[in-house]
C-alpha positions in Angstrom: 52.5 45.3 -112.5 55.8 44.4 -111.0 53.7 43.2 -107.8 51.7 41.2 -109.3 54.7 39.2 -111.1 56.5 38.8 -107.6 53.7 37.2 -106.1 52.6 34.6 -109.0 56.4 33.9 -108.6 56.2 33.1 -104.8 53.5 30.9 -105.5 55.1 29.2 -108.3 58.1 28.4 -106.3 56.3 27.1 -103.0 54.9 24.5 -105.3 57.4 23.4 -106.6 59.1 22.9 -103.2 55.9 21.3 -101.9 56.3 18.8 -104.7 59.8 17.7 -104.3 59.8 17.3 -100.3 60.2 13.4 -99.0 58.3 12.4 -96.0 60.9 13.2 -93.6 61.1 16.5 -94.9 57.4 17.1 -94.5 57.7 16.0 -91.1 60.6 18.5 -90.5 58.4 20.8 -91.5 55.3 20.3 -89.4 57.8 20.7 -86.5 58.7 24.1 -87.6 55.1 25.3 -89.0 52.8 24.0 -86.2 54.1 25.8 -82.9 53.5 28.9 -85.5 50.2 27.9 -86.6 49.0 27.0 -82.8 50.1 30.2 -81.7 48.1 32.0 -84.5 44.7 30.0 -83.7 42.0 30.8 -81.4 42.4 28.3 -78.5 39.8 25.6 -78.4 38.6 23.0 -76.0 40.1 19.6 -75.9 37.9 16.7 -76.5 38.9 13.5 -75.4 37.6 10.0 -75.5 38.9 7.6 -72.7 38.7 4.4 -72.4 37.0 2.1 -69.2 40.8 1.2 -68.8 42.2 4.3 -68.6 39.0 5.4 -66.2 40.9 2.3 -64.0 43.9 3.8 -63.8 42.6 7.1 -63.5 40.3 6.0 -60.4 43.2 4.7 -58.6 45.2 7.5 -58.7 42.4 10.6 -58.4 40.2 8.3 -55.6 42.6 8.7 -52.6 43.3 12.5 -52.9 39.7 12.8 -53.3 38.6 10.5 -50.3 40.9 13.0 -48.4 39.5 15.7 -49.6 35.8 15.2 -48.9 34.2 15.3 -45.2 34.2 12.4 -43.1 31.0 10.1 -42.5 30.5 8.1 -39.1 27.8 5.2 -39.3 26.3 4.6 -35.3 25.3 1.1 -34.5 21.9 1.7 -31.9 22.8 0.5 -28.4 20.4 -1.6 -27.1 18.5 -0.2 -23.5 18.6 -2.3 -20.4 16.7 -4.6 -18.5 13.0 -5.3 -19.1 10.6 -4.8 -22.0 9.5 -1.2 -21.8 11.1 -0.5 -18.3 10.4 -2.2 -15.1 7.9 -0.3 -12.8 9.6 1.3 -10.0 9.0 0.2 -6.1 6.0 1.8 -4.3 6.6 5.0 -2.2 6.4 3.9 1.8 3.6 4.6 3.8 2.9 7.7 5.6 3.5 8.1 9.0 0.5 8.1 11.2 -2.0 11.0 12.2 -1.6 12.8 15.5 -3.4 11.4 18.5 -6.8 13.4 18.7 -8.0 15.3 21.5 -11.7 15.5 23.4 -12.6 12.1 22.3 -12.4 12.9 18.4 -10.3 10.8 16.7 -7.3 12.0 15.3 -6.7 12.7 11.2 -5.3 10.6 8.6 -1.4 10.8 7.9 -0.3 11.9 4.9 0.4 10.0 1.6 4.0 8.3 1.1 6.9 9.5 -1.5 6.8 8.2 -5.1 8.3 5.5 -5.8 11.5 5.3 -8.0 11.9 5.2 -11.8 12.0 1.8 -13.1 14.8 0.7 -15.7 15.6 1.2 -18.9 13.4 -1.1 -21.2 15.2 -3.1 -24.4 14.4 -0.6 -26.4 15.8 2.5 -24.5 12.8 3.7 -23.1 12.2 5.0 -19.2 11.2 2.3 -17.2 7.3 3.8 -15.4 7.6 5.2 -12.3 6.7 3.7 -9.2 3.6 4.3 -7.1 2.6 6.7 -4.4 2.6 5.0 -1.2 -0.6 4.8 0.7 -1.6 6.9 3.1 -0.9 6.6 6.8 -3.0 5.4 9.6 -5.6 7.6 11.3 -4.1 9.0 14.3 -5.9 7.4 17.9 -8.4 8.2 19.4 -8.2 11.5 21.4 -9.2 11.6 25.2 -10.6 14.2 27.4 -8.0 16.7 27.8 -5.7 18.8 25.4 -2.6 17.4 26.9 -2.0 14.2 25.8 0.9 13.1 26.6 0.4 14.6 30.5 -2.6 13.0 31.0 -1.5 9.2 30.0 1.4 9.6 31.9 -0.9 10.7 35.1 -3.4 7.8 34.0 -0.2 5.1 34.0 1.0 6.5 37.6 -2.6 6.4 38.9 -3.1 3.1 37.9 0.0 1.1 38.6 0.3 3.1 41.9 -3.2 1.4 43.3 -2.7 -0.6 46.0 -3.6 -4.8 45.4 -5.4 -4.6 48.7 -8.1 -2.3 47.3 -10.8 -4.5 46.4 -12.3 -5.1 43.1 -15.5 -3.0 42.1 -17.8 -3.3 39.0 -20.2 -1.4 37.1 -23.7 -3.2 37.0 -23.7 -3.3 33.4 -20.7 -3.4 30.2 -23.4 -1.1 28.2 -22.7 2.8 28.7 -26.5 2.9 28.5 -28.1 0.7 31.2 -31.2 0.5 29.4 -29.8 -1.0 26.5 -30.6 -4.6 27.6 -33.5 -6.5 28.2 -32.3 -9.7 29.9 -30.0 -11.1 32.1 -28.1 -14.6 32.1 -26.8 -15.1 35.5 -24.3 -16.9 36.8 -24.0 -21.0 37.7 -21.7 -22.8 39.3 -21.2 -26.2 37.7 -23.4 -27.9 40.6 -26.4 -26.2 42.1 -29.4 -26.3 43.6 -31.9 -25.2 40.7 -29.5 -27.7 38.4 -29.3 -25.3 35.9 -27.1 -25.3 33.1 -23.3 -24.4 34.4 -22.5 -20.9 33.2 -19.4 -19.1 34.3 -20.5 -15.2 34.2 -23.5 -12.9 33.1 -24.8 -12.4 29.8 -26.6 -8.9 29.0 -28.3 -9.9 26.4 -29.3 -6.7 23.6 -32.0 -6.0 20.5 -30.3 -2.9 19.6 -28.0 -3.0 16.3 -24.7 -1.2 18.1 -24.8 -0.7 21.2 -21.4 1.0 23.6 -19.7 -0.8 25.4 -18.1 0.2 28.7 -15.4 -1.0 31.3 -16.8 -2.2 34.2 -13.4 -1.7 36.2 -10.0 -0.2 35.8 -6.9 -2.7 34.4 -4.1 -3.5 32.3 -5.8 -4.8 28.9 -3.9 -8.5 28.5 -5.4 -8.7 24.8 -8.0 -7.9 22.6 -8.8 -10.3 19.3 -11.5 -12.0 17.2 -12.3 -15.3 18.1 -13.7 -17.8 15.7 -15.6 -20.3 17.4 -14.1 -24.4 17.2 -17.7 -26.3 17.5 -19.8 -24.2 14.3 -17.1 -21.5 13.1 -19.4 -18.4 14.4 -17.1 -15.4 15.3 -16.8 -13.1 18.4 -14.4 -10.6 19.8 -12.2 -11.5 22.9 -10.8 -8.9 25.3 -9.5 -9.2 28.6 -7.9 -7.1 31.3 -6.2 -7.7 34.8 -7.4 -5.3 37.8 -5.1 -3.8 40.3 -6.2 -6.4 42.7 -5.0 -9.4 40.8 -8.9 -10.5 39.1 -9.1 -10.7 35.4 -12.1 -9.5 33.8 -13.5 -11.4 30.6 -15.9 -10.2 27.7 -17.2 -11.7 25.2 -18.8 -9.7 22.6 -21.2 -12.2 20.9 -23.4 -10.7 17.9 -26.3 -13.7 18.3 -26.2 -16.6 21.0 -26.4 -20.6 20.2 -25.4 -22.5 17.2 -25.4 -20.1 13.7 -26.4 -22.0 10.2 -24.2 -20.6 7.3 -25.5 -17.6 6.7 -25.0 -15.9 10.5 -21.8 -17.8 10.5 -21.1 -15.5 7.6 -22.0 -12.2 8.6 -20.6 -12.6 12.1 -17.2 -12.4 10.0 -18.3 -8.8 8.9 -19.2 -8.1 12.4 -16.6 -9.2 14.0 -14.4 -7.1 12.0 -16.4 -3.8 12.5 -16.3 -4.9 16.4 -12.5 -5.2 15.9 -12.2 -1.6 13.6 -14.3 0.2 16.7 -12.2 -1.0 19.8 -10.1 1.5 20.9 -8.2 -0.3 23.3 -5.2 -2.7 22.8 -2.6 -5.2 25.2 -0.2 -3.1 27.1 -3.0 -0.7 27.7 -4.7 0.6 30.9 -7.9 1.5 30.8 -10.5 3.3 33.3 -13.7 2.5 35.2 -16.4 3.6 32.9 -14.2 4.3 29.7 -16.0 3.6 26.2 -13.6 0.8 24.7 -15.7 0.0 21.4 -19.6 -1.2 20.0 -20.9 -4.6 20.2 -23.3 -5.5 16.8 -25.9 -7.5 17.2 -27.9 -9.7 14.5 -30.7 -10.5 16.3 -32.3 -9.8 20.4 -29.6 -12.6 21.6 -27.2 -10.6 20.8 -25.1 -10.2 23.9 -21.6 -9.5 26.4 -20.3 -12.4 28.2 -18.9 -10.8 31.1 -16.7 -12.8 33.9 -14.2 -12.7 36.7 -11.4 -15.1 37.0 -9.8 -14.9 40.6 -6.5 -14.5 39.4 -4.1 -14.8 36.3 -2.4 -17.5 37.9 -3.0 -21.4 39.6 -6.1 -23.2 38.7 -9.1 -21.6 36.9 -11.4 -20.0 39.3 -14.5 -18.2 38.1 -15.9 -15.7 40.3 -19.9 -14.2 40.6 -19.7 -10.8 38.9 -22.7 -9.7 41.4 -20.1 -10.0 44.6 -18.2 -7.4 43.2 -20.9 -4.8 41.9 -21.8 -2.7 44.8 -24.9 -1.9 44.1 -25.8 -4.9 42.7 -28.9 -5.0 44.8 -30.7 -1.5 43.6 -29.9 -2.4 40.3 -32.5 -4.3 37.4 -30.5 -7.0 37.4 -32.1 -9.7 39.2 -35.5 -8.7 37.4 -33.6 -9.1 34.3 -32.4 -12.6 35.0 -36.0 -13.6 35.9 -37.2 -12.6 32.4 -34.2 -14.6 30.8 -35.2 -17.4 33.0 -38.8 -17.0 31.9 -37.6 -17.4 28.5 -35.8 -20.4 28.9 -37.3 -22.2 31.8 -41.3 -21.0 31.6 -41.3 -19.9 35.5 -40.7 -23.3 36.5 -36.8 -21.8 37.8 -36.8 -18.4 40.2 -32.8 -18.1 39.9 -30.7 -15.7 41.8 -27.8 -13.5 40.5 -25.2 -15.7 41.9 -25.8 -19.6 41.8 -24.1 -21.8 43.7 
């Protein structure tokens, strides 16, 4: 019973107190009464409501700690590539070097294929420029002769020749054709006045119906030069070669696919033929070549097809053409006389009996 009376007087008095206290004491209080009452709470989380101006301030001072805090980021600028579009195409590889020199008449191989050529460069848009082509192949190696020993032999065939003496006198083969059957008329030769007054013509004509036919040298020489000719008065074409015997002559041919004016068309395929001609000769200036040697194929178009064959006395002084039959030993036991009669048949109907040589 005495409890209960304490406490209804506790409460009675705190009242009263409560009552009585000004402002400022109140606020004494709370000074005194709210570290105790925080320290008997639970703790709770703090909710706050900020303002956009005191995110400002806030930003200002938190954004360059955190700027140092966080990884850096680097922004690359392309480059742009180099010269041309999508790269310049590099130069072409050289050629190769030529075959080997053949041996036993075969002709010798092809040389091999040049390097690759270099990388172009960059493009604009940073690409590798194409790379450059392989180079083309090399040139078939020359034509082999009889023996294994190359090198030997032309050096024996250079002594042989250049060591003959100039007073040996000139000899000829009867015919330019490897194959003496090969052609079926003879042109002979005219001087510019004559006793049958034929029409002036400086050397023989063996006149061919074959396609191709081999062509020989009549006599050993230094070649001078070998070429196509195209003809001044219709434009028809022909191959030129010439070569200088020991003994001072020149020898002339003429390799002539048809005989006489050509129209258009001939004209036009002589071009081809002359080429091929050119393509099969196997001689060249500066070289020497032998009695009897195979030096390339005349092509015919039609049965005038033919070799102009002269001899000029020399290299030198005024132009003097020679009879080919004064210098072809067996000239006599040969077909061509009876060849020049059929030409003359041809041309004449019997009413001219030529010789070989007229003068």
């Amino acid at each position: 019973m005495s409890k209960l009376r304490v406490g209804t007087f506790v409460i009675l008095l705190i009242l009263v107190v409560a009552v009585g206290c000004s402002s400022s004491d109140q606020g004494a209080i709370d000074k005194v009464v709210s570290p105790t009452l925080a320290a008997t709470q639970p703790s709770t989380a703090a909710t706050a409501t900020v303002t956009p101006e005191a995110t400002a301030t806030i930003d200002k001072a938190v954004s360059p700690t955190l700027a140092a805090a966080q990884p850096a980021t680097i922004t690359a600028t392309p480059e742009a590539g180099k010269d041309g579009l999508d790269g310049e195409k590099g130069d072409t590889g050289a050629q190769g070097q030529s075959g080997k020199a053949g041996v036993d008449g075969v002709a010798g191989v092809q040389g091999p294929k040049g390097e690759v050529g270099p990388v172009g460069a960059d493009g604009v848009d940073g690409e590798p420029g194409i790379q450059g082509e392989v180079g083309s192949a090399g040139a078939s190696g020359a034509q082999g002769i009889s023996d294994v020993e190359v090198t030997s032999t032309t050096s024996q065939r250079l002594t042989d020749i250049s060591s003959s003496s100039r007073s040996e006198p000139l000899s000829l083969l009867p015919t330019p054709f490897q194959n003496q059957t090969d052609y079926w008329a003879l042109q002979p030769f005219v001087v510019q006045a004559n006793q049958l007054e034929m029409q002036f013509h400086n050397g023989f004509d063996y006149f061919t119906d074959r396609n191709k036919v081999a062509v020989q040298a009549v006599s050993t020489g230094r070649v001078m030069f070998v070429e196509i000719f195209e003809r001044a008065r219709d434009g028809a074409s022909q191959i030129n070669l010439a070569w200088q015997s020991p003994s001072g002559e020149v020898v002339l041919y003429t390799l002539e696919p048809s005989a006489g004016p050509a129209d258009d068309t001939k004209i036009a395929e002589q071009k081809i033929l002359a080429q091929k001609m050119m393509e099969s000769m196997t001689i060249q200036a500066g070289d020497d070549v032998r009695q009897g040697e195979f030096i390339g194929y005349l092509h015919g178009q039609d049965e005038w097809a033919h070799v102009h064959m002269t001899v000029k006395a020399s290299n030198n002084g005024p132009e003097e053409w020679l009879c080919p039959a004064d210098f072809i030993t067996k000239a006599k036991d040969s077909d061509l006389l009876s060849k020049s009669l059929i030409w003359a048949e041809h041309l004449y109907k019997d009413s001219k009996q030529p010789k070989l040589c007229n003068y």
